[in-house]
C-alpha positions, 0 to 999 in steps of 0.5 A, spaced: 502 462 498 501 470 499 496 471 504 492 478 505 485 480 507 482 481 501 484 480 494 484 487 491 491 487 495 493 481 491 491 484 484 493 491 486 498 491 490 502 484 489 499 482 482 506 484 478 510 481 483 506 474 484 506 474 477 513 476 477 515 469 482 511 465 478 516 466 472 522 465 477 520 458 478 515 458 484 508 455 484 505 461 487 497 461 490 493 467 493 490 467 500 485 471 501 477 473 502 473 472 495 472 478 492 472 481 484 478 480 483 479 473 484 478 472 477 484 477 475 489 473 478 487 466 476 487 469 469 494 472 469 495 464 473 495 465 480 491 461 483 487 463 488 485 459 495 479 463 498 478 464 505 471 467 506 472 470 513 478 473 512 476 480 513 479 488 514 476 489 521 477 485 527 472 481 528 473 475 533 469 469 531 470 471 524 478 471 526 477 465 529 474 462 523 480 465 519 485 462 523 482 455 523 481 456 516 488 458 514 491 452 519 488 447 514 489 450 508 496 450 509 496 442 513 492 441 506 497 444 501 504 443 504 507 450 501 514 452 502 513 458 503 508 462 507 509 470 506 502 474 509 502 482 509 498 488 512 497 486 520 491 482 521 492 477 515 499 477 518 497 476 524 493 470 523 498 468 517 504 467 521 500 464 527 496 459 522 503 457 519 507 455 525 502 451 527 502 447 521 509 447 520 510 451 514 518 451 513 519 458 511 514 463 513 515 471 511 512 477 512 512 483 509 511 490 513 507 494 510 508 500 515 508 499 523 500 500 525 503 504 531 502 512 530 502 519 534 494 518 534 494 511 538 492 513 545 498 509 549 493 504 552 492 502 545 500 503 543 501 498 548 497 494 545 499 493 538 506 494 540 505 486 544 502 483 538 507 486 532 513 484 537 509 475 538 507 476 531 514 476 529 517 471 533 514 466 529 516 468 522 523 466 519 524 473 516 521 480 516 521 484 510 520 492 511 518 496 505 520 503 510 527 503 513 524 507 518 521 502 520 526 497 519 531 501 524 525 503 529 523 495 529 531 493 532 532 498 536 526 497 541 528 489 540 522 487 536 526 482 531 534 481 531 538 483 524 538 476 522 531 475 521 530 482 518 531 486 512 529 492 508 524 491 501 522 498 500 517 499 495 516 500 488 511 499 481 512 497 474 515 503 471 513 502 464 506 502 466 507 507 470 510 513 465 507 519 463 510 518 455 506 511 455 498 515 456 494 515 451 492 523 449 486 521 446 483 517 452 486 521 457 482 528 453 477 525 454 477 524 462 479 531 463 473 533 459 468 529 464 471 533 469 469 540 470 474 543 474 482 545 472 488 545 475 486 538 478 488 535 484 488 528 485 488 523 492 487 516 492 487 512 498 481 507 501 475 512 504 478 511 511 480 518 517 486 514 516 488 516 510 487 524 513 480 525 508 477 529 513 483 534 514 483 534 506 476 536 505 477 541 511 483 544 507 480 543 500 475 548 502 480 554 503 484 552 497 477 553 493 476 560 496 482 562 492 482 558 487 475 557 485 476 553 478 481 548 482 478 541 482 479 535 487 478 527 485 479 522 490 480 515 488 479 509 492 473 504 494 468 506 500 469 501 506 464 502 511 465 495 515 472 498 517 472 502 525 474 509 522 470 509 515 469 515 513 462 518 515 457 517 508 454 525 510 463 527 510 463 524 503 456 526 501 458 534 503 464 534 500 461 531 493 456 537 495 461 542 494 463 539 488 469 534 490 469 528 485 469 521 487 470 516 482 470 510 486 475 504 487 479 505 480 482 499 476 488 497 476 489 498 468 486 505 469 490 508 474 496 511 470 491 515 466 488 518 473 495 520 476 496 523 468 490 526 469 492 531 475 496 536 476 498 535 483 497 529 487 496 530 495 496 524 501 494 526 508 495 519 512 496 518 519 500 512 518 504 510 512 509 504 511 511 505 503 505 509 500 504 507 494 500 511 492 505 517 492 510 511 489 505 511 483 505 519 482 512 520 483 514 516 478 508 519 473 512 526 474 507 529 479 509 533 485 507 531 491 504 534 497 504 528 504 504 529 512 511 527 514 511 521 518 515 515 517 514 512 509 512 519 506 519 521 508 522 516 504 518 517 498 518 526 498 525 529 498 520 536 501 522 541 497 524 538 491 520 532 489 514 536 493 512 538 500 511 535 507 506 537 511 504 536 518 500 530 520 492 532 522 494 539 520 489 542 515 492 550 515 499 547 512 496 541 507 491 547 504 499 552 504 501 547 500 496 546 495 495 553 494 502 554 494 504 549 488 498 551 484 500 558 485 507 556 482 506 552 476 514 552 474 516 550 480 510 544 481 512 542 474 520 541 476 518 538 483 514 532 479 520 531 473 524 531 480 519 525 483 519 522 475 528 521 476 528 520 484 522 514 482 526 511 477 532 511 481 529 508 488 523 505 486 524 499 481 518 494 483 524 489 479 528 490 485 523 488 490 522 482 487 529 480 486 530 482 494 525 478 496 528 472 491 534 472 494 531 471 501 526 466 499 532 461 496 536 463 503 531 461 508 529 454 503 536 452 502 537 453 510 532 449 511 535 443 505 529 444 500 532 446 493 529 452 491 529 450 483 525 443 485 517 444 486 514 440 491 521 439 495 515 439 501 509 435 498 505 431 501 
């Protein structure tokens, strides 16, 4: 049972390796809020098991309500292996799992919460809660080695229940040759604006909007035709969700918002652009400049931890400052500037993606660590149900 908080994380994110799982023998079920995407998943054979008051935010009667749920979702269904991803959902997942006596319980990181703009109180806060929460999982997966080694050395999880994932995408799916040229025509024609940059990432300060829409303003001063498309759902219940009057005076100044974006459709948005730009905050393994990677695009990122595993700077792309809005416009206008080497950074991305961010292999480390932990606990991993009721 794969648990998140809602299930565009289990469709877009998780999709190809639960998909992936299922085919290696386990009977796989998503564990999450009931959204649009449910009936995706239950088409491609992931069963979905809704837990109505998960939610993103922190909320402490519905969290209550969540972990309760959780607990008797999994004392119902008896599952092997319980792996919860992203921090509020892994929190109440491992909690949930230990409780109920789950065999084997995983959790991936997908980037620890703590970051430079946390004050220290706050730090001190998420620092206790990411430590006590992976005391009670049998094995903690990092998508970002920067992650990893920090995790060990301020004593957070031993070396025996911790290993690196990294993070990848379907690499047939995501490949520039692959775009039909008659669709992807027709979407630079709705758009009135050239060269495009593209972001994509949910509508939060979290993911640096407001620094991008702060240096878009320069860019466009010297590059007029240039056009921004951002890409990524709205979350208004979320503490740092974006200002509506922020993104109606960006779209008044002619950025284009194009909403959440179809998990089918985002390789013709990424073909779309001429450069993609991620000015996060906090990263684990972005997938986002995963995706643009692998699609040929140069990548402009803030240098915190996971962006720097992902842009090699100066040759895949550049890396800016975090927060910092003067650099992140040099950038961009720097590679808008200078098409040739722009091109060269994002045939750099394309090899490097294939090189390092297979999602194959990510589901082939993660194989061998649920057979692992199964066989350590006497369950065979070739028999289902081995804990059934």
């Amino acid at each position: 049972m794969h648990v998140t908080t809602v299930d565009l994380s289990l469709d877009v994110l998780l999709g190809y390796q639960l998909r992936r799982f299922a085919r290696a023998g386990f009977d796989v079920v998503g564990v999450s809020a009931p959204g649009v995407h449910t009936a995706k998943l239950e088409a491609d054979g992931i069963r979905h098991a809704p837990v109505r008051s998960l939610t993103r935010s922190w909320t402490p009667a519905a969290d209550v309500r969540a972990l309760a749920a959780l607990h008797v979702l999994f004392r119902r269904e008896r599952p092997e292996i319980v792996h919860t991803h992203n921090p509020k959902s892994g929190v109440l997942g491992r909690v949930a799992a230990r409780a109920a006596r789950v065999p084997v319980i995983v959790n991936t990181v997908h980037g620890l919460y703590d970051h430079e703009g946390l004050s220290r109180a706050r730090l001190a806060v998420v620092a206790r809660s990411e430590r006590a929460a992976m005391r009670l999982s049998s094995h903690e997966l990092f998508q970002s080695q920067e992650d990893l080694d920090r995790a060990l050395r301020d004593g957070m999880v031993p070396a025996s229940r911790a290993s690196w994932l990294g993070n990848g995408v379907d690499l047939a799916r995501f490949d520039p040759a692959r775009v039909d040229a008659g669709a992807l025509a027709r979407l630079r024609a709705g758009w009135t604006g050239s060269p495009v940059v593209g972001a994509v990432g949910r509508l939060v300060a979290e993911k640096g909007y407001p620094e991008l829409f702060e240096a878009w303003r320069r860019v466009r001063d010297a590059h007029p035709g240039a056009l921004l498309v951002v890409v990524g759902p709205e979350e208004p219940d979320k503490e740092d969700a974006l200002d509506p009057n922020v993104i109606h005076g960006a779209r008044d100044e002619g950025v284009v918002f194009h909403g959440e974006g179809a998990a089918g459709e985002m390789p013709l948005l990424y073909a779309a652009f001429d450069l993609f730009v991620l000015a996060s905050h906090r990263e684990g393994m972005p997938r986002s400049a995963i995706e643009a990677s692998a699609m040929g695009l140069p990548v402009v990122a803030t240098d915190i931890r996971g962006c720097r595993e992902v842009v090699d700077d100066g040759v895949t792309g550049r890396l800016v400052p975090v927060r910092d809005a003067a650099s992140l416009a040099e950038a961009i206008g720097a590679l808008l500037d200078d098409r040739a080497t722009a091109d060269v950074m994002g045939r750099a991305g394309r090899e490097r993606a294939l090189e390092r961010f297979d999602e194959t292999a990510v589901v082939e480390r993660t194989l061998q660590i649920y057979r692992r932990l199964l066989r350590g606990r006497g369950i065979s991993p070739a028999s289902p149900g081995a804990f059934g009721p």
